[in-house]
C-alpha positions in Angstrom: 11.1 -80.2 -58.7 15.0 -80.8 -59.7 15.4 -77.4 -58.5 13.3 -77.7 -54.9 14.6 -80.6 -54.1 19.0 -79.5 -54.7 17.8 -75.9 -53.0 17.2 -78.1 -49.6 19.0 -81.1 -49.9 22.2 -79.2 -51.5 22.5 -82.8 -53.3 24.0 -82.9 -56.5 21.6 -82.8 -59.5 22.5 -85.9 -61.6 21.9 -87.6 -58.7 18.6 -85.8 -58.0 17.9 -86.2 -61.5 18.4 -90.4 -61.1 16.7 -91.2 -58.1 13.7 -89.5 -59.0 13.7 -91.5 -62.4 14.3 -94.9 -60.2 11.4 -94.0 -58.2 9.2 -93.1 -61.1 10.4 -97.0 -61.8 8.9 -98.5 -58.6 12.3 -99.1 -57.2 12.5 -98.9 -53.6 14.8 -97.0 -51.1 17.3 -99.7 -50.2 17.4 -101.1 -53.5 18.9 -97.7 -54.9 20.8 -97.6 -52.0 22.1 -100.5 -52.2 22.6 -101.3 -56.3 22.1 -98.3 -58.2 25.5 -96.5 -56.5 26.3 -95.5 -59.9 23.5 -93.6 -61.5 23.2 -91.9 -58.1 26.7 -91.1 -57.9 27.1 -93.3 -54.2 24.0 -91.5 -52.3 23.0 -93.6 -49.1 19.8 -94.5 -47.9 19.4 -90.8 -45.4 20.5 -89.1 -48.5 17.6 -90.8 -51.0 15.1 -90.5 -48.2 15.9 -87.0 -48.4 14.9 -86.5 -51.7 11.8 -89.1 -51.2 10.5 -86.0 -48.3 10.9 -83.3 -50.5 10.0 -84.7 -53.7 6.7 -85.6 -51.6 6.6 -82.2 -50.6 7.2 -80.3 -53.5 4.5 -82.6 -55.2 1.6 -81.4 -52.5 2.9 -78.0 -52.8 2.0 -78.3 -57.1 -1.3 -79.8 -55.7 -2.3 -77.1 -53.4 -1.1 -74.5 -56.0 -3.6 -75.6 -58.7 -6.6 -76.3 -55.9 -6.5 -72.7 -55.1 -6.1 -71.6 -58.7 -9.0 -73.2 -59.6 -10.7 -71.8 -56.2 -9.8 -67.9 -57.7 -10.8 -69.1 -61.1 -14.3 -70.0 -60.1 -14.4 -66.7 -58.2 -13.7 -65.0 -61.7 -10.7 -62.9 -59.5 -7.8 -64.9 -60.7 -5.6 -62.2 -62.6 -2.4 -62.8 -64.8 -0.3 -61.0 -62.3 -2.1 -62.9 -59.5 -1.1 -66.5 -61.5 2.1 -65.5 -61.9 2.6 -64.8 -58.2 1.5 -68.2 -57.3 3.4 -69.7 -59.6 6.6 -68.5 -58.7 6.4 -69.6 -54.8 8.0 -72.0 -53.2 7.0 -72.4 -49.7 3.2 -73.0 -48.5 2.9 -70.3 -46.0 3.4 -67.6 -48.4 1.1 -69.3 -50.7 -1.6 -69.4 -48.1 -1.0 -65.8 -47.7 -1.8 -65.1 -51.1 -4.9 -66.8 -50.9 -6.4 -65.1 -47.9 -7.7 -62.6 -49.1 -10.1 -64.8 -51.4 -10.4 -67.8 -48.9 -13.6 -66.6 -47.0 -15.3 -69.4 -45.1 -18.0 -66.8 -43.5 -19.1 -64.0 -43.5 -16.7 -61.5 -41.3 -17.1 -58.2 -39.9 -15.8 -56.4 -42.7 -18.2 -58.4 -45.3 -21.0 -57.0 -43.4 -19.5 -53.3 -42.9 -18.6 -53.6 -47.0 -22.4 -54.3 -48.0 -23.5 -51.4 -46.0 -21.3 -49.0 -48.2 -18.3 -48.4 -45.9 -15.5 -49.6 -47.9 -15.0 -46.1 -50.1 -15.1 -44.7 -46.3 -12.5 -46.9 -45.5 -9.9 -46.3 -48.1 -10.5 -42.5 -47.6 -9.4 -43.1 -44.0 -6.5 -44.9 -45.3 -5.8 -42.3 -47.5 -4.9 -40.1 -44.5 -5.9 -37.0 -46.2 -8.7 -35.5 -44.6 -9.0 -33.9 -41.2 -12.2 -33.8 -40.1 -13.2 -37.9 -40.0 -16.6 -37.0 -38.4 -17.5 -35.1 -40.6 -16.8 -37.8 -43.8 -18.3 -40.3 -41.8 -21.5 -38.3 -41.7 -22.3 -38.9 -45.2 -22.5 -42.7 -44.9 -25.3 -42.6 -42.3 -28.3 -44.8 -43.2 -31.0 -46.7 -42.7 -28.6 -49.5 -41.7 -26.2 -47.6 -40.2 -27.6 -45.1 -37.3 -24.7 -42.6 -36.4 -21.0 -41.5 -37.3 -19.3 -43.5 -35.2 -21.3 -46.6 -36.6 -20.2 -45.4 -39.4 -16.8 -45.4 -38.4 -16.8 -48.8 -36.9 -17.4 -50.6 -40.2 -15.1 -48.9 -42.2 -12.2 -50.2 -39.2 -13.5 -53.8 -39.7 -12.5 -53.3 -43.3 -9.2 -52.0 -42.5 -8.9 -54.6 -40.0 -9.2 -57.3 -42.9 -6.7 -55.2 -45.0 -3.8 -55.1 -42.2 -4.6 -58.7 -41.6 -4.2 -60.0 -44.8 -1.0 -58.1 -45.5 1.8 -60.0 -46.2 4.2 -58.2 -45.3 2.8 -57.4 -41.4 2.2 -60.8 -41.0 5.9 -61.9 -41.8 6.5 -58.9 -39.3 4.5 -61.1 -36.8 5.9 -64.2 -37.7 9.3 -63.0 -37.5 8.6 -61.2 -33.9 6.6 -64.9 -32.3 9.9 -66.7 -34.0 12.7 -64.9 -32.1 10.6 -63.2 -28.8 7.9 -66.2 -27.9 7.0 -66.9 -24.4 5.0 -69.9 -23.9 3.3 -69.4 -20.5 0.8 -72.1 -18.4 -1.6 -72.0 -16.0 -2.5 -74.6 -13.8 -6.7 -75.3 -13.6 -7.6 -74.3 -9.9 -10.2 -77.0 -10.1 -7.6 -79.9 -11.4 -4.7 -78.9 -9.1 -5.2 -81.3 -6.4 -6.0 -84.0 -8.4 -3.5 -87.7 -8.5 -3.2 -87.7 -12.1 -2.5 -83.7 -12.4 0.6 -84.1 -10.1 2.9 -85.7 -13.0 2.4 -82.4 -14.1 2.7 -79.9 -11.5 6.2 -78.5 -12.7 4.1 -76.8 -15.4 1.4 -75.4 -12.9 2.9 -72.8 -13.3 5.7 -72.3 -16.4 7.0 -69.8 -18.4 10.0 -70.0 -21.2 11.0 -68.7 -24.6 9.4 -71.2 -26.8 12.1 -71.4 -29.1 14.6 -72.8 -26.3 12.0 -75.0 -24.8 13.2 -78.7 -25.7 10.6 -81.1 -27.6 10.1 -83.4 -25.0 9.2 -80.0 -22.5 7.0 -79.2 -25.2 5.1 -82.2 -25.9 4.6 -83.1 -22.1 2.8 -79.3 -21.8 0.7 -79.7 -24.9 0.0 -82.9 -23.4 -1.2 -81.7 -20.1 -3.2 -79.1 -21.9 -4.6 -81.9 -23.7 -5.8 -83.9 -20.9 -7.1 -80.5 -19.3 -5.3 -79.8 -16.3 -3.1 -76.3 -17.6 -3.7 -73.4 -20.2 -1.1 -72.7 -22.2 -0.6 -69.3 -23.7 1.9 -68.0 -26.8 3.1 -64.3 -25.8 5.2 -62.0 -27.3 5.4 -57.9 -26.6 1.9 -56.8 -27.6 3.3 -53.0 -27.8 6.2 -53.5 -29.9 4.0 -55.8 -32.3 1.5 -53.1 -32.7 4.1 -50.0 -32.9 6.0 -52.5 -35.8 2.4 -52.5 -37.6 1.5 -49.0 -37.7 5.0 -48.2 -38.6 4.4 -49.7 -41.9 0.7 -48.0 -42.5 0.5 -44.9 -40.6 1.9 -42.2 -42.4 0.0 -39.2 -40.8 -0.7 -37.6 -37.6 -4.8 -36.6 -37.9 -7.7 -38.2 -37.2 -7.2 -40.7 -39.8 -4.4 -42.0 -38.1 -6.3 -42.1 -34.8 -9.0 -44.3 -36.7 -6.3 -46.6 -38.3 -4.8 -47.2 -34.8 -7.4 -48.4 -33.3 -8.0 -50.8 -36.4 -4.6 -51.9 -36.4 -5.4 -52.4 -32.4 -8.6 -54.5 -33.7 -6.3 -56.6 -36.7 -4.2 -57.5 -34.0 -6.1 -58.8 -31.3 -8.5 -60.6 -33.3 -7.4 -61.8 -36.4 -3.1 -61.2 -36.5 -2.2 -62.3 -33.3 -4.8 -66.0 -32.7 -4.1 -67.1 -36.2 0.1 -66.2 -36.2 0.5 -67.7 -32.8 -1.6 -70.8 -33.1 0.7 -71.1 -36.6 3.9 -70.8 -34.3 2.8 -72.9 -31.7 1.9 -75.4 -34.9 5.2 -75.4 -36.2 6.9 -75.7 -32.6 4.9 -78.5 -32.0 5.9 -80.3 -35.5 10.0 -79.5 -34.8 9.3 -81.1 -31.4 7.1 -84.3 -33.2 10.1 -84.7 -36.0 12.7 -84.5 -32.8 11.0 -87.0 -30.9 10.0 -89.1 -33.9 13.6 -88.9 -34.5 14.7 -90.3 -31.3 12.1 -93.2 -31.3 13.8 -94.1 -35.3 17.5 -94.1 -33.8 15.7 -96.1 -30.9 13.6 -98.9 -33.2 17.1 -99.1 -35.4 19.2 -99.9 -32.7 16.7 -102.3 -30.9 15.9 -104.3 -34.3 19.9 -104.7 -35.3 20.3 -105.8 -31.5 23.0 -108.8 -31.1 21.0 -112.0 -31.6 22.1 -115.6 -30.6 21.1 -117.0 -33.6 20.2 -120.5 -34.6 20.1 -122.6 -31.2 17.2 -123.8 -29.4 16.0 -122.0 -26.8 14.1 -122.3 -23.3 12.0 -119.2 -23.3 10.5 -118.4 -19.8 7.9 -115.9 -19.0 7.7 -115.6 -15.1 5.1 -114.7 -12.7 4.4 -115.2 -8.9 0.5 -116.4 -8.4 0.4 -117.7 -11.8 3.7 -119.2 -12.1 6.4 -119.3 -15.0 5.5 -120.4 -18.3 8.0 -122.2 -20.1 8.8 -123.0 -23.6 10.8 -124.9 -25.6 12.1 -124.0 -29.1 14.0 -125.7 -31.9 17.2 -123.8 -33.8 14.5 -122.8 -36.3 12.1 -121.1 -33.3 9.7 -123.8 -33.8 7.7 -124.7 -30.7 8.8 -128.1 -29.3 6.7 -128.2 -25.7 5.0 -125.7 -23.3 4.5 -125.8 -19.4 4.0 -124.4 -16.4 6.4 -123.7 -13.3 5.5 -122.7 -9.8 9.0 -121.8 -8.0 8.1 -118.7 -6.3 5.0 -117.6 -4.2 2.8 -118.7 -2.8 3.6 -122.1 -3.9 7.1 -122.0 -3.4 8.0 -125.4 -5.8 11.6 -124.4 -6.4 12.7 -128.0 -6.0 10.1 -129.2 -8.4 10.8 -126.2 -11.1 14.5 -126.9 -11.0 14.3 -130.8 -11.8 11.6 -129.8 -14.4 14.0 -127.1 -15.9 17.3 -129.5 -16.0 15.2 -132.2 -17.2 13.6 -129.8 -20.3 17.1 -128.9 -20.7 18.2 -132.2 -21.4 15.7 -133.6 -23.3 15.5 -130.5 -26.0 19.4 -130.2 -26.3 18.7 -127.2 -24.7 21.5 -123.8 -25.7 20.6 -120.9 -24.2 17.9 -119.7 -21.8 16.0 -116.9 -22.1 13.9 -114.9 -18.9 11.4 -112.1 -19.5 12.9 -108.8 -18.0 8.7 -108.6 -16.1 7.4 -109.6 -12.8 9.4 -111.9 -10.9 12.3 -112.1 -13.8 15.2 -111.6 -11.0 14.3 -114.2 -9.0 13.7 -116.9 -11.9 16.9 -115.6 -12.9 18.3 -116.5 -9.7 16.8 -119.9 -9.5 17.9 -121.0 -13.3 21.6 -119.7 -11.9 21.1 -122.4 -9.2 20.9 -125.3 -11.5 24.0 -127.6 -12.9 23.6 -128.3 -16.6 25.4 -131.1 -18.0 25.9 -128.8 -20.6 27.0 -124.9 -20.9 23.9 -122.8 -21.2 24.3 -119.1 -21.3 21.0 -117.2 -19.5 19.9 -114.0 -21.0 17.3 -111.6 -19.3 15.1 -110.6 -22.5 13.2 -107.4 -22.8 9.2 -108.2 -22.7 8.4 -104.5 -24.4 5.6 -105.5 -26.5 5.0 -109.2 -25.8 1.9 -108.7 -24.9 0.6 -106.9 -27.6 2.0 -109.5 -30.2 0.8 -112.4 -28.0 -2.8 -111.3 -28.2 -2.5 -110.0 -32.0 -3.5 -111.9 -35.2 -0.4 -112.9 -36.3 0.0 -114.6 -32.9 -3.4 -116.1 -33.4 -2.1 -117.8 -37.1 0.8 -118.6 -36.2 -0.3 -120.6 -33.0 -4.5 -121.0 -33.1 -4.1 -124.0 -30.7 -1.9 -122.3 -27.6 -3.5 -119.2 -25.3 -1.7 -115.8 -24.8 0.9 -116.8 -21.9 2.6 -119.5 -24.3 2.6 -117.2 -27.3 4.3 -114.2 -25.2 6.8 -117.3 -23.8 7.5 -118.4 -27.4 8.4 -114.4 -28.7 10.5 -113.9 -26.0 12.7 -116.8 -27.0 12.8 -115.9 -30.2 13.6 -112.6 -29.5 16.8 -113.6 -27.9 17.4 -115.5 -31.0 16.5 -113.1 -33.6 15.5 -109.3 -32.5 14.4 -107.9 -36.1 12.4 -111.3 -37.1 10.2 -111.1 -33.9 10.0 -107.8 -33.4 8.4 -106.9 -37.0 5.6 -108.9 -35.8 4.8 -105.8 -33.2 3.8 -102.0 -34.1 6.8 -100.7 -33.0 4.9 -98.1 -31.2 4.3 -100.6 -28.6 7.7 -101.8 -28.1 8.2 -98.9 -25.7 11.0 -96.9 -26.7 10.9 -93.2 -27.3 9.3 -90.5 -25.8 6.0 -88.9 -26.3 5.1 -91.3 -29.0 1.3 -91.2 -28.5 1.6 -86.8 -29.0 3.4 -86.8 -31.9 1.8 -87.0 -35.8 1.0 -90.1 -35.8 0.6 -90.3 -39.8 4.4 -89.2 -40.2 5.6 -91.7 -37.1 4.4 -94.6 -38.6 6.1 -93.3 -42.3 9.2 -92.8 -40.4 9.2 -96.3 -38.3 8.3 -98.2 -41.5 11.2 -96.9 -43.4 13.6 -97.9 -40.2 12.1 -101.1 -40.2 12.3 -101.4 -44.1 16.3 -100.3 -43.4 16.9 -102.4 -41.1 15.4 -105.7 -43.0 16.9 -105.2 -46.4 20.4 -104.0 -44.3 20.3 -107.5 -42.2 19.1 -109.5 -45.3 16.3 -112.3 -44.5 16.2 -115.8 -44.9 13.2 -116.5 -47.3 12.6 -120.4 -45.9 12.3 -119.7 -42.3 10.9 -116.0 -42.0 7.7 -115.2 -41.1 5.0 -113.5 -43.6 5.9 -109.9 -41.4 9.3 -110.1 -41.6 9.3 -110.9 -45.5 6.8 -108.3 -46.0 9.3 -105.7 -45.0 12.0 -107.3 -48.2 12.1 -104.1 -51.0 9.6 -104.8 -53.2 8.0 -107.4 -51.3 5.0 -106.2 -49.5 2.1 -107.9 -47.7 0.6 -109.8 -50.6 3.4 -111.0 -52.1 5.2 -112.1 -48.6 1.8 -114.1 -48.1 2.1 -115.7 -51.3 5.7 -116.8 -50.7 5.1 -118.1 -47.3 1.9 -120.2 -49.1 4.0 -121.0 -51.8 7.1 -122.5 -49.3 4.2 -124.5 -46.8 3.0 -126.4 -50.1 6.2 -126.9 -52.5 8.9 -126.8 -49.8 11.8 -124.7 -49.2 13.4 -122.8 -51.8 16.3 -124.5 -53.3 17.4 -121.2 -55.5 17.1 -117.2 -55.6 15.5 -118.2 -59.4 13.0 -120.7 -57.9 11.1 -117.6 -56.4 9.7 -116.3 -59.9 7.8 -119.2 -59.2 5.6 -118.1 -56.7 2.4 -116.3 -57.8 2.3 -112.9 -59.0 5.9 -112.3 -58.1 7.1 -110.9 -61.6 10.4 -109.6 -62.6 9.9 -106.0 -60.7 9.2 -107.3 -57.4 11.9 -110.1 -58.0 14.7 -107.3 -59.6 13.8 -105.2 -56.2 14.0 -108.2 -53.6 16.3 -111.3 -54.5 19.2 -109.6 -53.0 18.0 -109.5 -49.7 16.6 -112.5 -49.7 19.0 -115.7 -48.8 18.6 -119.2 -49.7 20.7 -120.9 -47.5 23.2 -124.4 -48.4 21.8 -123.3 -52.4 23.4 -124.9 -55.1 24.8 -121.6 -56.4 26.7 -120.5 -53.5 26.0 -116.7 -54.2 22.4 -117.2 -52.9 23.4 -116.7 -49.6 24.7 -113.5 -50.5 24.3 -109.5 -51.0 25.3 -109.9 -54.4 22.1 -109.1 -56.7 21.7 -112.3 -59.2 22.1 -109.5 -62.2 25.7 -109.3 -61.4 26.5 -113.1 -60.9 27.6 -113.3 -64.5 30.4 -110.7 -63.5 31.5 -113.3 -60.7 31.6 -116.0 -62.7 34.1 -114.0 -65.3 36.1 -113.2 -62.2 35.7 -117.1 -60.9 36.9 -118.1 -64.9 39.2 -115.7 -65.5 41.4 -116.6 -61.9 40.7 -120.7 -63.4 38.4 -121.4 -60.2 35.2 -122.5 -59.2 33.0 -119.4 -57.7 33.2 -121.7 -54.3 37.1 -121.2 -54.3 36.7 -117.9 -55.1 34.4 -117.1 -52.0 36.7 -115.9 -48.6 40.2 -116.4 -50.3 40.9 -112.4 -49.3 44.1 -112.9 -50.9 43.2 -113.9 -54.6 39.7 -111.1 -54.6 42.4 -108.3 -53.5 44.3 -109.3 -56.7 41.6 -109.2 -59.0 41.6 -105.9 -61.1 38.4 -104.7 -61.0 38.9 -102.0 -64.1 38.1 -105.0 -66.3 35.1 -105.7 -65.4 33.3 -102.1 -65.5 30.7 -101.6 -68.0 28.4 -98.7 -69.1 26.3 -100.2 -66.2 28.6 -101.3 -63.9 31.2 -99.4 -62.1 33.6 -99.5 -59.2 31.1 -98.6 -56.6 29.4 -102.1 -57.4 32.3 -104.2 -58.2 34.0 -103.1 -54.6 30.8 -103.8 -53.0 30.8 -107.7 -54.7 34.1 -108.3 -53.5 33.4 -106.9 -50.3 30.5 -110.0 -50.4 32.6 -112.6 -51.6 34.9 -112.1 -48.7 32.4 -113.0 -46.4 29.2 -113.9 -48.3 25.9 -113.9 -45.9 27.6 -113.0 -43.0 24.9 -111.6 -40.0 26.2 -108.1 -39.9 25.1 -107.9 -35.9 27.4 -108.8 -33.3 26.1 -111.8 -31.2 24.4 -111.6 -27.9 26.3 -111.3 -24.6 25.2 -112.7 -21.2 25.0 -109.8 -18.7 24.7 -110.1 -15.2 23.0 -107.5 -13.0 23.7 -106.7 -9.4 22.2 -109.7 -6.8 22.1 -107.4 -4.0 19.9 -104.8 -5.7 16.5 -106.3 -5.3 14.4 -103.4 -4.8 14.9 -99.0 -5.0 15.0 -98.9 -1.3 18.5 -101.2 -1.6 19.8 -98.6 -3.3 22.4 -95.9 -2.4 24.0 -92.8 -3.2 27.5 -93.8 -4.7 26.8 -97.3 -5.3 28.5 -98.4 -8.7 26.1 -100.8 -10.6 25.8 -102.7 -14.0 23.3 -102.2 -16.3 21.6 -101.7 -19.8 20.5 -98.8 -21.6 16.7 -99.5 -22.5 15.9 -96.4 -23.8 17.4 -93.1 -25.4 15.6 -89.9 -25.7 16.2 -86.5 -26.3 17.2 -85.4 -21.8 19.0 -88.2 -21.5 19.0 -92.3 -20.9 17.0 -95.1 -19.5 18.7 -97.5 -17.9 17.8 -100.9 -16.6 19.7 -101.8 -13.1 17.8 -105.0 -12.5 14.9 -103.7 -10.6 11.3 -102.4 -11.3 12.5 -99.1 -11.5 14.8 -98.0 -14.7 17.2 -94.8 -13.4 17.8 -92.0 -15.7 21.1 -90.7 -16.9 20.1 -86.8 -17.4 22.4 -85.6 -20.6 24.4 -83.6 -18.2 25.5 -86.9 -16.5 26.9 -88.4 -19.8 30.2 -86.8 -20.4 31.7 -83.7 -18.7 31.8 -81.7 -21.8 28.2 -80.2 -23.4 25.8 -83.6 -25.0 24.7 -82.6 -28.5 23.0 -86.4 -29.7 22.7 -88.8 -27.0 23.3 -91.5 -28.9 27.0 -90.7 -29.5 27.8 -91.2 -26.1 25.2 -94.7 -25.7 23.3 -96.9 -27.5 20.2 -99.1 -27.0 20.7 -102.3 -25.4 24.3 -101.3 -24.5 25.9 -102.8 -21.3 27.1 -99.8 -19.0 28.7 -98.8 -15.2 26.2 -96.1 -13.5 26.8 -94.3 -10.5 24.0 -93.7 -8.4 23.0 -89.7 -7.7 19.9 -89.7 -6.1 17.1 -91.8 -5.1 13.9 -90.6 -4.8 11.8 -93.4 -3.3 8.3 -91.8 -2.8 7.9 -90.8 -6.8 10.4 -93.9 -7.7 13.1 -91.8 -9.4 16.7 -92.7 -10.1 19.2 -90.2 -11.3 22.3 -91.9 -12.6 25.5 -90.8 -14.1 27.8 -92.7 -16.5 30.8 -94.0 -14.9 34.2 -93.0 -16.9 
C-alpha cells in the first residue's frame, strides 16, 4: 500500500507511513491536517486527501484481486505462474485482462465452435504451417458440422477469442483510441425539430478528437445522447487498427494467414473494438466527471467561506409580485422575531403602506442590515427599501436564493420551524444567509445550491464524497460555535457526525449553553475520540478559560499556560500582545510530541484567538438602468457578481434575470489555464458587454482591465 500510494502521490513515506496509521485510529482529515503537522511532516488537507483516494483505491484493488482468485480457484485453472501474475499488478485494467480469458458470462461463439471439436483446427491454422486449409478442414466434418468451410468458421470464432483476449493487442487498441479518437454524433431525424432538442442542435451534427474535447462538451453530448436526441459514435482508423493486429500474429503468407485475417477482421469488429471504445469513452467520461466535480468543489468552497455580516439582526425579505414580499425579522443569533407580508408591487401597488411597515419593523427590531432575495421582483424591492430614511444606517444586501426553496420545504426546515409555512422559512434562510453563508447553507445538498456545471451527469456516488469533504474543510477551517449552531452545521465538526451533533444540540436545549470545551464530555456518548477529534473546532464563546474561543486543541493548553507562567502573566495578557508572543522562544517548549509546526501554529492563535477567518460582507450596488436584456448594449460597462465558475468560463450576475457569461477567452489576454485564478465566486467585478442575444437570452461579457 506504502508503496502504491508514494508511486502516485510522490509523497514522502514517513508521512505516508503516519497518516495511514492516524486513519487506522479514526482520526479525521482536518484533524491531521490541522494537529498532527509533526508525524506527517506538515502535509495539508489536498495532500492527506490524496492518500485517503489512493489508499481507498489500492484497498479495492487487493479486494478485486482475491475475488477473482478465488473465481480461478473454483474453476480449478488457477496456476502458480497465473497467481503470481496477479499478484504482482498494479493497475485494474491489466488485472481485468488477465481474467478474461476465464470470466465467461455465456456461452460465445467459440465455446460452441470448441465443443464441436474445432479448437485443434484452430491452433493448426495458427500454426501457419500447412498449405492446403481445405483440405485440413475436411477432416473435422461431422454430424454437427456439415461442410469445410463450416468447419472453418468455428475454428475463426476460436481465434477470434484468442486475439481478443490478448493483452498485448488490446493495449495496442487502447493505446490507438487514446491518442487518434474521434467522437462523432448524429442528430435523430425524428427528434430534430423538436423545442427541447434545439439546446442541443450544435451537436446535430459533431465531430472532434475526443481527447481535446473539454468536459463540459463531453458531458452536454453524453447528455443529449441520454435524453435521446443524437448518437454518439467512438472512431478511430479501422485499417491501421487491423494492420497493427495482424502485424503481431501473422507471420505467413498462405492460406492460413488468409483464415487468420479474416478472424482478426471478426475480433475486431465484434469483440476488440465495442468493448475498447466503450472503455475509452468510460474513462473520458470519468476525467470529464472528476473535472466538473472539480469545479463544483472550488465553487461550494468559495460559496460556504463567502463574507458574512455576522452577528446583527436582520430583516430578511423574499419578494414576489401577485403574492407579495414576505418579510422577516431576526435576532443577532438568527432567531425569528416576527413574519409578514408586503404588497408594494403589482397588482396591488401598496408601496406607501410597505415602506411605513418596513421603517416601522426597522425600528422596532433594532433593525442592522437588510437582506433581499436575488428572485422575482428583487430589483424593484431593492429599489423601494433604497427609498426609505432609517433613523439608523442599514446596509442592504441582494442575497442569492440558490437553494431556498429546497431547504424551506426540507425536514430540517420542518424541525426547526413546525409552526411557519414554506415562504417564511425561505425568508428566514435568506437572512441568515447574509449573516452566516456556511451555517445555512449546510442545511441544503449542495447539489441544489446551483453552482457548477453538469452536476446531475456526473458520478453521483463520488460528487457527494467530494462535496462532503469541502463542506467538512470548510467547517473545521471556519471553526463553529457549539451554543448557537444548528444540528447540520455541527454534524459537519471532525469527529462529530449526525448522532452525536443531535445529542449535543439535545444536550444544549435541556442543560443550557456550554460554559467550557470540557463541559462537552458531558453530553451522551461523546467519549474521548470524538471529543480528541472535535474540541478544537468547536468554540465556546465569553468561556472562563479564554482559549475556548480558540484553534488551540485543549491537549496543548498546558503548553500555554507554561508560556503564560514562564513570561509572569495571566493567559488573558498573554492573548494579542504580538510583541511579548514574538519573544517567546519556542525551542523550549518542543517535546517528543510537540514540535515547531504546532507551537508556531499556537502563537499564530494567541495573536488573534477566534478570529472569523472570512472577510465581512460588502454592500454592492448594481446598475438602476438595467432592468431587463433588451436595456442592454454592446459596450456598456456594468457592475456585477460572479455567481458561478466552470470550466469555459464565468457566470455573472448584472442585476437582471439573465446572468452573462465571461467565455475564458474574455478573462485575460494571455491563454486561461484555471478560471478561478483570474475570479472567484461571489466576487464583485466590471464587465463589458459583447453581445446580446435576446431571442435565446445570451450575454457574452468580458472582464474589464
Amino acid at each position: 500500500m506504502i508503496n502504491y500510494i508514494q508511486k502516485h502521490t510522490n509523497l514522502p513515506e514517513k508521512g505516508i507511513i503516519n497518516t495511514i496509521a492516524l486513519l487506522k485510529e479514526d482520526c479525521t482529515v482536518p484533524f491531521i491536517s490541522r494537529y498532527r503537522k509533526e508525524r506527517t511532516g506538515n502535509l495539508d488537507e489536498v495532500q492527506i486527501g490524496q492518500i485517503v483516494a489512493y489508499k481507498t483505491q489500492f484497498e479495492a484493488l487487493e479486494k478485486r484481486k482475491k475475488a477473482i482468485l478465488k473465481a480461478l480457484k473454483e474453476q480449478e485453472v488457477l496456476t502458480l505462474e497465473l497467481r503470481e501474475k496477479i499478484s504482482i499488478t498494479s493497475d485494474l485494467t491489466t488485472l481485468e485482462d488477465i481474467y478474461l480469458p476465464y470470466k465467461k458470462s455465456k456461452k460465445t461463439k467459440a465455446d460452441a465452435a470448441r465443443a464441436k471439436g474445432l479448437e485443434p483446427l484452430a491452433k493448426i491454422i495458427m500454426a501457419q504451417n500447412v498449405t492446403d486449409v481445405e483440405f485440413t478442414a475436411s477432416k473435422y466434418v461431422s454430424a454437427d458440422i456439415e461442410d469445410e468451410e463450416a468447419a472453418l468458421e468455428g475454428a475463426r470464432y476460436i481465434i477470434a477469442e484468442w486475439v481478443n483476449e490478448r493483452s498485448d493487442i488490446r493495449n495496442q487498441i487502447r493505446y490507438q483510441l487514446e491518442k487518434f479518437a474521434q467522437i462523432t454524433t448524429k442528430v435523430i431525424g425524428t427528434k430534430k425539430e423538436e423545442e427541447k432538442a434545439q439546446k442541443f442542435r450544435d451537436y446535430f451534427d459533431w465531430s472532434e478528437s475526443l481527447v481535446r474535447c473539454p468536459s463540459h462538451r463531453l458531458l452536454a453530448i453524453l447528455r443529449a445522447e441520454n435524453e435521446g436526441y443524437i448518437r454518439v459514435k467512438i472512431e478511430i482508423d479501422a485499417e491501421r487498427a487491423l494492420s497493427k493486429i495482424e502485424n503481431r500474429i501473422i507471420k505467413s503468407n498462405n492460406a492460413c494467414s488468409t483464415q487468420i485475417s479474416i478472424a482478426i477482421k471478426d475480433a475486431y469488429k465484434r469483440l476488440l473494438y465495442p468493448s475498447l471504445s466503450n472503455e475509452r469513452l468510460k474513462l473520458a467520461k470519468e476525467k470529464a466527471d472528476d473535472a466538473a466535480i472539480t469545479v463544483f468543489s472550488k465553487n461550494l468552497k468559495q460559496l460556504l467561506l463567502g463574507s458574512p455580516v455576522g452577528e446583527k439582526r436582520i430583516l430578511a425579505i423574499d419578494p414576489g409580485f401577485r403574492t407579495g414580499c414576505k418579510v422577516v425579522c431576526l435576532s443577532a443569533q438568527g432567531d425569528l422575531e416576527h413574519n409578514e407580508t408586503i404588497y408594494p408591487h403589482a397588482p396591488q401597488n401598496d408601496s406607501s403602506g410597505a415602506i411605513k411597515k418596513i421603517s416601522s419593523l426597522a425600528d422596532a427590531y433594532k433593525i442592522e442590515a437588510i437582506a433581499i432575495g436575488n428572485g422575482t421582483a428583487s430589483r424593484e424591492t431593492e429599489q423601494l427599501i433604497k427609498r426609505i430614511h432609517f433613523k439608523n444606517d442599514i446596509e442592504v444586501f441582494v442575497v442569492s436564493e440558490a437553494g431556498a426553496s429546497i431547504y424551506s420545504a426540507s425536514k430540517i426546515a420542518r424541525e426547526e420551524f413546525p409552526n411557519y409555512d414554506v415562504t417564511v422559512r425561505g425568508a428566514v434562510s435568506i437572512g441568515r444567509r447574509l449573516a452566516d453563508p456556511l451555517a445555512e447553507l449546510v442545511k441544503i445538498d449542495a447539489k441544489s445550491i446551483g453552482v457548477g456545471q453538469y452536476q446531475h451527469d456526473v458520478d453521483q456516488t463520488k460528487l457527494q464524497n467530494s462535496l462532503d469533504t469541502v463542506v467538512e474543510s470548510c467547517v473545521n477551517f471556519v471553526g463553529v460555535n457549539i451554543n448557537t449552531a444548528s444540528t447540520s452545521l455541527l454534524s459537519y465538526v471532525s469527529g462529530i457526525g449526525p448522532k452525536l451533533a443531535e445529542n449535543i444540540v439535545t444536550y444544549r436545549n435541556e442543560n443550557g449553553p456550554f460554559k467550557s470545551r470540557v463541559a462537552i464530555k458531558k453530553v451522551p456518548r461523546l467519549g474521548g475520540k470524538a471529543f480528541e477529534q472535535g474540541a478544537a473546532f468547536l468554540r465556546i464563546k465569553k468561556a472562563k478559560n479564554p482559549l475556548d474561543d480558540s484553534a488551540i486543541h485543549p491537549e496543548s493548553y498546558a503548553i500555554v499556560e507554561k508560556m503564560a507562567k514562564d513570561k509572569g502573566v495571566k493567559i488573558e495578557k498573554l492573548i494579542g500582545d504580538k510583541k511579548e508572543l514574538d519573544a517567546i522562544d519556542l525551542h523550549k517548549y518542543t517535546s517528543d510530541n510537540v514540535g515547531l509546526l504546532t507551537l508556531k501554529d499556537i502563537v499564530k492563535e494567541l495573536e488573534k484567538p477566534g478570529l472569523d477567518i472570512r472577510e465581512k460582507a460588502k454592500v454592492f450596488t448594481f446598475n438602476q438602468n438595467i432592468k431587463s436584456i433588451t436595456d442592454l448594449r454592446e459596450g456598456q460597462l456594468l457592475p456585477g457578481i460572479v455567481n458561478n465558475i466552470t470550466n469555459f468560463g464565468c457566470f455573472v450576475d448584472i442585476g437582471i434575470k439573465e446572468s452573462g457569461l465571461i467565455h475564458v477567452s474574455n478573462l485575460a489576454d494571455t491563454f486561461v489555464k484555471d478560471v478561478n485564478e483570474h475570479v472567484s465566486l461571489q466576487q464583485q467585478i466590471i464587465v463589458k458587454v459583447l453581445e446580446v442575444d435576446v431571442p435565446r437570452k445570451r450575454i457574452q461579457l468580458a472582464l474589464h482591465k
